[in-house]
C-alpha positions in Angstrom: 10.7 16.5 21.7 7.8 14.1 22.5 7.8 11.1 19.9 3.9 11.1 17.9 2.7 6.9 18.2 3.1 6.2 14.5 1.0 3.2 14.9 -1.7 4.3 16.6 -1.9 7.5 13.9 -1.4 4.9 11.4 -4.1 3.1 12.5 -6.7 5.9 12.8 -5.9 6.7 9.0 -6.4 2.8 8.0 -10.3 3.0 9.7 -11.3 6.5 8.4 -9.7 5.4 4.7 -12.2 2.2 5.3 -15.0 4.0 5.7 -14.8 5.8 2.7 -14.0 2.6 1.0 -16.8 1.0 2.1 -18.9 4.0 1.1 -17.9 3.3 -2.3 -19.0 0.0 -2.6 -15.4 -1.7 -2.0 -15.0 -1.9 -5.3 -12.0 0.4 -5.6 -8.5 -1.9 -5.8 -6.2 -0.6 -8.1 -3.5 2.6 -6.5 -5.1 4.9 -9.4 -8.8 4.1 -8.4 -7.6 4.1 -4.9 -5.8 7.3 -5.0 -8.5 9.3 -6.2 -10.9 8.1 -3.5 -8.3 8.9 -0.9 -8.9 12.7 -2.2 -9.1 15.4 1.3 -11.8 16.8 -0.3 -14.0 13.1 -1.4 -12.7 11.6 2.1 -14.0 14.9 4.0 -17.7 14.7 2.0 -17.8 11.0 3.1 -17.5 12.2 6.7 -19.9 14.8 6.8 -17.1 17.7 6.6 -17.4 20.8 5.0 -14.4 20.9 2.9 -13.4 24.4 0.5 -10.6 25.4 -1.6 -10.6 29.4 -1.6 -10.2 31.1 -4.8 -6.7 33.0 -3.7 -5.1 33.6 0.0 -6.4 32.6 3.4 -5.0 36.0 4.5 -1.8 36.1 6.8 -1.6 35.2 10.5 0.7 35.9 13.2 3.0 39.0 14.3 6.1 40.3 13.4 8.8 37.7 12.1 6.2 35.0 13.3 3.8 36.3 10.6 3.2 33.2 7.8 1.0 32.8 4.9 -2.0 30.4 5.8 -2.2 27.6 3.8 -5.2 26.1 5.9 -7.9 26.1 8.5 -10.0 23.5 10.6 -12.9 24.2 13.0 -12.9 20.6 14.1 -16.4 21.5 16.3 -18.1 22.9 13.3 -16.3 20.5 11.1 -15.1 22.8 8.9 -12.2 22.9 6.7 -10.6 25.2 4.6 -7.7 25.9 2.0 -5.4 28.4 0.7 -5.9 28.0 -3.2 -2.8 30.2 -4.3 -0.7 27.1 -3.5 0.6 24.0 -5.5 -1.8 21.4 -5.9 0.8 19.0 -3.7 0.7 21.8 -0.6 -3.2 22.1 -1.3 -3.9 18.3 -0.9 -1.3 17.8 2.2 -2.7 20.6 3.7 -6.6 19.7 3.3 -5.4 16.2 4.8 -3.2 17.6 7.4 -6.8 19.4 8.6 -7.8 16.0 8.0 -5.4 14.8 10.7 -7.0 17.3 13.0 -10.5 16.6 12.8 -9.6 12.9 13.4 -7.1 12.9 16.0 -7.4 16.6 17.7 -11.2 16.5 18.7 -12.7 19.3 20.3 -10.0 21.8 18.8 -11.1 25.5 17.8 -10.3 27.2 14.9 -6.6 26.2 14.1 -4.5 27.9 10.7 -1.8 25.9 9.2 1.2 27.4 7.2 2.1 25.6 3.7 3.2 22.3 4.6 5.5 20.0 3.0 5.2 16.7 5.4 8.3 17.0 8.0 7.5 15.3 11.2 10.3 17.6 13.1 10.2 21.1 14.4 6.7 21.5 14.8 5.1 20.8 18.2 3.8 17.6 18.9 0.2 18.1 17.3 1.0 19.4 14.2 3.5 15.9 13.7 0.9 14.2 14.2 -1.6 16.0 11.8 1.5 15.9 9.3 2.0 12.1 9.7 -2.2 11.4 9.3 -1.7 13.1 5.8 1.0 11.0 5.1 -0.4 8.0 5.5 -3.8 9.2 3.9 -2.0 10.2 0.8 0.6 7.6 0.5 -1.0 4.5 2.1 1.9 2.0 3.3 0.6 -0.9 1.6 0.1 0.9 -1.8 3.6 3.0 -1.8 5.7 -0.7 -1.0 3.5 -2.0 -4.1 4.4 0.9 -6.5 7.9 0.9 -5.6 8.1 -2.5 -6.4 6.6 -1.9 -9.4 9.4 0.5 -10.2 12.4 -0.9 -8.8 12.3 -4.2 -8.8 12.5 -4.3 -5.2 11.8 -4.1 -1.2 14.3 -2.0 -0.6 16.8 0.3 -2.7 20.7 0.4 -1.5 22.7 2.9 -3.1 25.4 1.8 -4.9 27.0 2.3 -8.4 24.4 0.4 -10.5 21.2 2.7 -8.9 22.9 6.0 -8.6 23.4 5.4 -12.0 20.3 3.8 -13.0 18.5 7.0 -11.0 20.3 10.1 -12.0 22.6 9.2 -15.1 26.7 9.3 -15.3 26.9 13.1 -15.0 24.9 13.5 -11.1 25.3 10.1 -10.0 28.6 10.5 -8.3 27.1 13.7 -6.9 24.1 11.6 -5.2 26.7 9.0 -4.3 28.7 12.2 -2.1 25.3 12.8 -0.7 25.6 12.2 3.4 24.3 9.0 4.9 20.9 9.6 5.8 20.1 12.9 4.1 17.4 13.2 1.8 19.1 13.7 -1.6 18.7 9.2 -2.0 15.4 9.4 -1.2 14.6 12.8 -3.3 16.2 11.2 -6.4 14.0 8.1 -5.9 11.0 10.3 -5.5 11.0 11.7 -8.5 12.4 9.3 -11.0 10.7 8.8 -14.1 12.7 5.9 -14.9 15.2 3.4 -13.7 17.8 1.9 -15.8 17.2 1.5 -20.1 13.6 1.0 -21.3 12.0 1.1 -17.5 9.8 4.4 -17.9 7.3 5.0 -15.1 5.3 7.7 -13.5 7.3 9.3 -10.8 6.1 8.3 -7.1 5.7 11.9 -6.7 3.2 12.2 -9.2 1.8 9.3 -8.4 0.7 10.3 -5.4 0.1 13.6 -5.4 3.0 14.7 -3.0 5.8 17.3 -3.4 9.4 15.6 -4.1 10.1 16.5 -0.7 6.8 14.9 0.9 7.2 11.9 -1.1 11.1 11.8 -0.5 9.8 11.8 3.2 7.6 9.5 3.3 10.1 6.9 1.3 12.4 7.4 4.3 10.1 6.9 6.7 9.4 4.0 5.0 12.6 2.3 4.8 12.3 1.8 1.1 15.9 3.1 1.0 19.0 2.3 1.9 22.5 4.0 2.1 
């Protein structure tokens, strides 16, 4: 499998989020305030995009057993974009800026459709890693993710141990996550969607915070290295 350049991806994400920064006046420094300018739909209007969320199903595509639903399309000559509104919000939002992706790293690419997406950066061929990894980065910008997991836990980096299984999860699943095989994604799940960590420490999950599914945001924790078994 060919490896995506995650720098050069992460890169291209960091001068298209600028842009619409800049649009706004730079005056946007807080991850809530950030967050919502880093909306697919907002970020698209900033680039001239046409950007829609269908009222129901984007129809089906493919044949026989290869037949999906389509969560999204991108035109990226007409500059068109479109989603499949009979998903979640999180698959709607990491679809729109897997199209995103697309339009900024794909150019000159016909009318593509997208199946519901959930952020892996494995078993799909080489363009649609990278589209997945754009969204990622768009969505859950590096600097701001490190700054609310600090915010959370204290720390750079979580190891799993006694004290944050049970911090995490509680006594009755912590020994359950601590079973949980080295480098799976159960650690980084758990930490995804905490809502708090250890007595009196009550937070927005980083799921919710950012607008990701569990497993997106689980993803994009490990990628990170925000977690350690």
């Amino acid at each position: 499998m060919d490896e995506i350049d995650r720098e050069a991806i992460a890169k291209e994400c960091w001068r298209f989020q600028y842009e619409v920064w800049q649009r706004a006046g730079r005056t946007h420094n807080t991850i809530p305030h950030l967050l919502q300018l880093f909306r697919p739909d907002h970020a698209a209007s900033v680039h001239g995009y046409e950007y829609e969320v269908a009222a129901g199903s984007l129809g089906v595509h493919g044949v026989g057993n290869e037949q999906y639903q389509v969560a999204g399309l991108v035109d990226v000559e007409r500059g068109i974009i479109k989603v499949a509104g009979n998903f979640s919000y999180e698959v709607q939002r990491f679809t729109g800026s897997h199209e995103l992706g697309h339009m900024v790293l794909h150019p000159g690419l016909t009318l593509h459709r997208d199946r519901p997406l959930l952020g892996e950066t494995t078993s799909l061929d080489k363009r649609e890693r990278e589209a997945n990894y754009f969204a990622a980065c768009f969505l859950a910008p590096e600097k701001l993710v490190r700054k609310a997991f600090k915010q959370r836990f204290g720390t750079d980096i979580l190891h799993l141990d006694d004290n944050v299984a049970f911090a995490l999860v509680g006594s009755n699943m912590m020994q359950d996550l601590l079973r949980a095989k080295t480098g799976s994604m159960e650690f980084p799940r758990a930490v995804a969607t905490a809502k708090k960590f250890g007595p009196g420490n009550n937070f927005k999950s980083l799921a919710n915070e950012f607008g990701l599914s569990p497993t997106a945001m689980a993803i994009r924790i490990k990628e990170l290295g925000l977690v350690n078994y």
